[in-house]
C-alpha positions as CSV (number, residue, x, y, z in Angstrom):
1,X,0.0,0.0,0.0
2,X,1.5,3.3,-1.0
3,X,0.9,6.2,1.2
4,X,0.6,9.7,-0.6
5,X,3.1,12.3,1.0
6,X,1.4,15.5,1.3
7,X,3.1,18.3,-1.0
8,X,5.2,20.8,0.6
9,X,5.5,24.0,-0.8
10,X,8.3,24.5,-3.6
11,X,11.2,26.9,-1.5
12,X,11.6,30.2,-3.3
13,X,15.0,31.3,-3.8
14,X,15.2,34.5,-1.6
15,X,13.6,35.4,1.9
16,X,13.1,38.7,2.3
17,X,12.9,39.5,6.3
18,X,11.8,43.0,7.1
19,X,12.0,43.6,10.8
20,X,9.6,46.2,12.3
21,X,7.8,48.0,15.0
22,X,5.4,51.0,14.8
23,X,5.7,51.1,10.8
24,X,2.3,51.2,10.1
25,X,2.9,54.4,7.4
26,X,6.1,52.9,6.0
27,X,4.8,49.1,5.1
28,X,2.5,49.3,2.1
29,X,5.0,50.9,0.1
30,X,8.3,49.1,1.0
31,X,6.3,45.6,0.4
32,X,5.2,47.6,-3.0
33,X,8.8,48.4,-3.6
34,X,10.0,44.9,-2.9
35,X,7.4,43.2,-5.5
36,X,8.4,45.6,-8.1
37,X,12.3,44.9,-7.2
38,X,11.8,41.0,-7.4
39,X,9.0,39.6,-9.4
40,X,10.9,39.8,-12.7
41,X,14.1,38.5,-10.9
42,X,13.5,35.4,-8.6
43,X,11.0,33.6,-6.8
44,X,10.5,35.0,-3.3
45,X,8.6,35.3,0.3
46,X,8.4,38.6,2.7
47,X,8.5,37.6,6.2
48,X,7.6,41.2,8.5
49,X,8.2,40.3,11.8
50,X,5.9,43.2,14.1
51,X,8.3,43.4,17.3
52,X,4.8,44.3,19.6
53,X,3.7,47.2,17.4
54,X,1.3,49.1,19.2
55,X,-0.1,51.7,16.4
56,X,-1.8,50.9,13.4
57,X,0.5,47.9,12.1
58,X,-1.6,44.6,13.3
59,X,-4.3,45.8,10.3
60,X,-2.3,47.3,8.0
61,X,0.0,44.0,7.3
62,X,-2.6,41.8,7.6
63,X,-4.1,43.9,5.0
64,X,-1.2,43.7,2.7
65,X,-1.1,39.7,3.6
66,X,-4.9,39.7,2.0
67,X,-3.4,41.1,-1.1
68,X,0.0,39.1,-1.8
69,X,0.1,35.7,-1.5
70,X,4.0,36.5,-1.1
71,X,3.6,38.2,2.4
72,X,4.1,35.8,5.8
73,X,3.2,37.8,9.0
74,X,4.9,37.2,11.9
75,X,4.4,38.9,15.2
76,X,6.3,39.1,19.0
77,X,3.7,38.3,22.0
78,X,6.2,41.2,23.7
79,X,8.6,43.9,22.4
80,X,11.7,42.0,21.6
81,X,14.1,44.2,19.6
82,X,15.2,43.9,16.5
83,X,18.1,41.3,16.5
84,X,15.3,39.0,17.9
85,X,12.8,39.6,15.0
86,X,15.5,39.3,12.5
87,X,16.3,36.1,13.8
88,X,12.6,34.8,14.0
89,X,12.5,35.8,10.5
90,X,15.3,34.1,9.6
91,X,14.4,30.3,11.2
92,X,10.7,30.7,10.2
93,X,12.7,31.4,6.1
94,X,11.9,28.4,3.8
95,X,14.8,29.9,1.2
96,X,18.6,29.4,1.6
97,X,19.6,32.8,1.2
98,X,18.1,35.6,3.2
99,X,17.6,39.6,2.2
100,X,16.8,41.9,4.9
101,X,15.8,45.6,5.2
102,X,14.6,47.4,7.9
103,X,10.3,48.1,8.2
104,X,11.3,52.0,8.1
105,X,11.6,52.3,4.5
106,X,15.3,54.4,4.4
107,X,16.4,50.9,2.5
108,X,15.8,51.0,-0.9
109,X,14.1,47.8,-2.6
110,X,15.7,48.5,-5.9
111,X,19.0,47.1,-4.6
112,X,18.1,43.9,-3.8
113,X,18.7,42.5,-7.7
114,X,22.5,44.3,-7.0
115,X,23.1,42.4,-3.7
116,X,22.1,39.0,-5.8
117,X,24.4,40.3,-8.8
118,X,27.4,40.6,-6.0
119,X,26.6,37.2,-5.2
120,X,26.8,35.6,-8.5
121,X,30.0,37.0,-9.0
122,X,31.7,36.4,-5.7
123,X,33.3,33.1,-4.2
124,X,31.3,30.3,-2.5
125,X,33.1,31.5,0.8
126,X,31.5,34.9,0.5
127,X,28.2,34.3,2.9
128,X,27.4,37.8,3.7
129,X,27.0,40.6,1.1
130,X,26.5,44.1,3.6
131,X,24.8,46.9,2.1
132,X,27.2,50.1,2.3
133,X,24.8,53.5,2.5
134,X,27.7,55.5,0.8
135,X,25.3,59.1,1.3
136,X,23.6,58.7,4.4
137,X,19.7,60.7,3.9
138,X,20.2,61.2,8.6
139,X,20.4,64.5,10.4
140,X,23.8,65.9,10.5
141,X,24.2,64.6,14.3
142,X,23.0,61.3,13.7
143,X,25.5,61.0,10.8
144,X,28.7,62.1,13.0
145,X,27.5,59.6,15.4
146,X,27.7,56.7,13.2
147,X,30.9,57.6,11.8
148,X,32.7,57.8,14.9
149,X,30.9,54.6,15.8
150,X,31.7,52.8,12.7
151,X,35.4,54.6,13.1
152,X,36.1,52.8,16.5
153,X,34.3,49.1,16.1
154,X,36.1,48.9,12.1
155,X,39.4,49.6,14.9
156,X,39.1,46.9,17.4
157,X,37.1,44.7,15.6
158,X,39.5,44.5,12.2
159,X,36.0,43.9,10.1
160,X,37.0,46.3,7.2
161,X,33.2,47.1,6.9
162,X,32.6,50.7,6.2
163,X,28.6,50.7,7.3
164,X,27.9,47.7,9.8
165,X,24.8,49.1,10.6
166,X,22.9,49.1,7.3
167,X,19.7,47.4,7.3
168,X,20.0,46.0,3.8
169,X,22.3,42.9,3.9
170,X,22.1,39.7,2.0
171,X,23.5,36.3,3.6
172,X,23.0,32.5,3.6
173,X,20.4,31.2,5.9
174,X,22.3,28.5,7.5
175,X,25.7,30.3,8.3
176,X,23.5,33.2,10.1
177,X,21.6,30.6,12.2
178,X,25.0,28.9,13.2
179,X,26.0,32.6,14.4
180,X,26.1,33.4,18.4
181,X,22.8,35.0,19.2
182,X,22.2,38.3,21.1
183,X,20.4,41.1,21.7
184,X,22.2,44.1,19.3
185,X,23.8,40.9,17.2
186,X,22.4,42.2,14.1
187,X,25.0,45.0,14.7
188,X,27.8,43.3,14.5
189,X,27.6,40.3,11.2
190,X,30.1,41.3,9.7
191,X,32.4,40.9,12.5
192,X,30.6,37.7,13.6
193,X,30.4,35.8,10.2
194,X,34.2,36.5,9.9
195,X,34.6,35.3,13.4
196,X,32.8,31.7,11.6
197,X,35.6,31.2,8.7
198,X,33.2,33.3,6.3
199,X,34.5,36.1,3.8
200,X,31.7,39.5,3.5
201,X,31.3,42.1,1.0
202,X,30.3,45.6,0.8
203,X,28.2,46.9,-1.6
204,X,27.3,50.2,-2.1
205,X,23.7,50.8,-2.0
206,X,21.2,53.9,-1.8
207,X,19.8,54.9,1.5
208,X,16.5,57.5,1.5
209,X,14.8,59.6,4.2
210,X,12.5,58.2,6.6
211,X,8.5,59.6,5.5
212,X,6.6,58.3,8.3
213,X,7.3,57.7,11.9
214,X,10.3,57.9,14.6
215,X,13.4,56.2,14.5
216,X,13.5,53.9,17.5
217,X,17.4,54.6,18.3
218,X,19.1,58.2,19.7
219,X,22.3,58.7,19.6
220,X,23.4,58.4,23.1
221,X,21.2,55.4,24.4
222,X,22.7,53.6,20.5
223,X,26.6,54.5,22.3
224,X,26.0,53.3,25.5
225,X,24.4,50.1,24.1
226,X,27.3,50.2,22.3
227,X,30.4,49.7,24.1
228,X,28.4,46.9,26.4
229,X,28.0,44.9,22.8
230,X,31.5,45.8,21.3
231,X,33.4,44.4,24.5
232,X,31.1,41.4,24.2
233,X,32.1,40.7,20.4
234,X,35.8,41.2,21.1
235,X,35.1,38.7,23.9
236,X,33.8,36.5,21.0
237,X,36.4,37.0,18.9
238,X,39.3,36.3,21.0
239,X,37.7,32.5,21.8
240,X,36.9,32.2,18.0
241,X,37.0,28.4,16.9
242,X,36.6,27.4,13.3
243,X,37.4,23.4,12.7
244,X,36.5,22.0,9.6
245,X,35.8,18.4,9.4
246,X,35.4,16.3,6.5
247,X,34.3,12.9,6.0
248,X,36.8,10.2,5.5
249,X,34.5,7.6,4.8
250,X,31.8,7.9,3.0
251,X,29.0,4.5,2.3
252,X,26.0,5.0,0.5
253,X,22.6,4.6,1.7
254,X,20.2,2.9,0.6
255,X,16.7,4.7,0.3
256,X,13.8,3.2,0.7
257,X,10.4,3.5,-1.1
């Protein structure tokens, strides 16, 4: 007697995971933004993960879910923070390699395709492609602030990543997952998929005002956050372990029916 397997879903080939929290005015457009980017250039999902939005954002994704079968809606019982809803995103991704922007719509869409174009011409050891906002679209202060931050982790962390703290990044779904995890982590992947044996890449990409909303970070609560994660990394990076094993002996398996 032959049992019928049920059918799983075919994987797309990119996840897109867009963090956010009190986005409502941003969402409809950036999911708008991210069809038009990607429907001509690969199979994909959107995963928005609402980190315990308390405005308008409940309705308006589940909206937006109504209206593209491409949309998965995820949402935090509690405010988590963003390296937590990044990371939901990323086990609750059905693709192998993950695209990420942040729910505040200063990422632009449009360079997803040249994040995939770095890829295809990059090694296999590359697992990590870093969007690189070359004209930041901040206030003056906010813009000092991450330049001196950038300046001093780049120092002590030996990275050589201009713009850590871009929301657009591209990387493979397995080699985050098998990364430490932290609160702040999403800060620091560069640093942390070097710290794994991986190579990264920085790619210049646009970077837009925010239209709607509040940016959840100021300057001086973002330092003193800051330093407490930095001298964690470094502790990271100083135990660092990296073996590679390979298999010696190899037997083949049978499959059964």
């Amino acid at each position: 007697m032959n049992l019928a397997h049920p059918r799983r879903p075919l994987a797309p080939a990119l996840s897109v995971v867009v963090p956010a929290c009190n986005e409502a005015g941003n969402l409809p457009g950036l999911l708008d933004e991210i069809d038009a980017a990607l429907r001509d250039v690969a199979s994909y999902e959107v995963i928005c993960v609402d980190d315990a939005s308390d405005d308008d954002t409940v309705s308006v994704l589940a909206a937006c879910a109504a209206a593209s079968p491409q949309l998965r809606v995820l949402r935090h019982r509690s405010r988590s923070g963003q390296s937590a809803a990044l990371r939901n995103g990323v086990k609750a991704a059905r693709a192998d390699w993950i695209a990420t922007l942040d729910g505040d719509g200063q990422n632009d869409p449009a360079d997803l395709p040249r994040l995939l174009l770095a890829r295809e011409g990059a090694g296999a050891d590359v697992r990590l492609f870093a969007g690189w906002r070359v004209k930041r679209e901040d206030s003056a202060s906010k813009r000092w602030a991450s330049r001196i931050a950038n300046g001093i982790r780049a120092r002590l962390l030996g990275d050589a990543t201009p713009d850590t703290g871009c929301g657009i990044k591209l990387f493979e779904r397995d080699a985050f997952l098998d990364l430490p995890a932290f609160d702040h982590m999403h800060r620091f992947l560069p640093a942390l998929m070097q710290r794994a044996g991986w190579r990264t890449l920085s790619v210049p990409v646009n970077h837009r005002p925010r239209l709607h909303g509040q940016s959840k970070y100021d300057n001086l609560g973002r330092a003193l956050v800051g330093i407490s994660d930095l001298r964690g990394v470094l502790w990271l990076l100083r135990r660092r372990t990296c073996a590679v094993a390979e298999e010696r002996i190899a037997r083949d398996v049978e499959v059964l029916p």
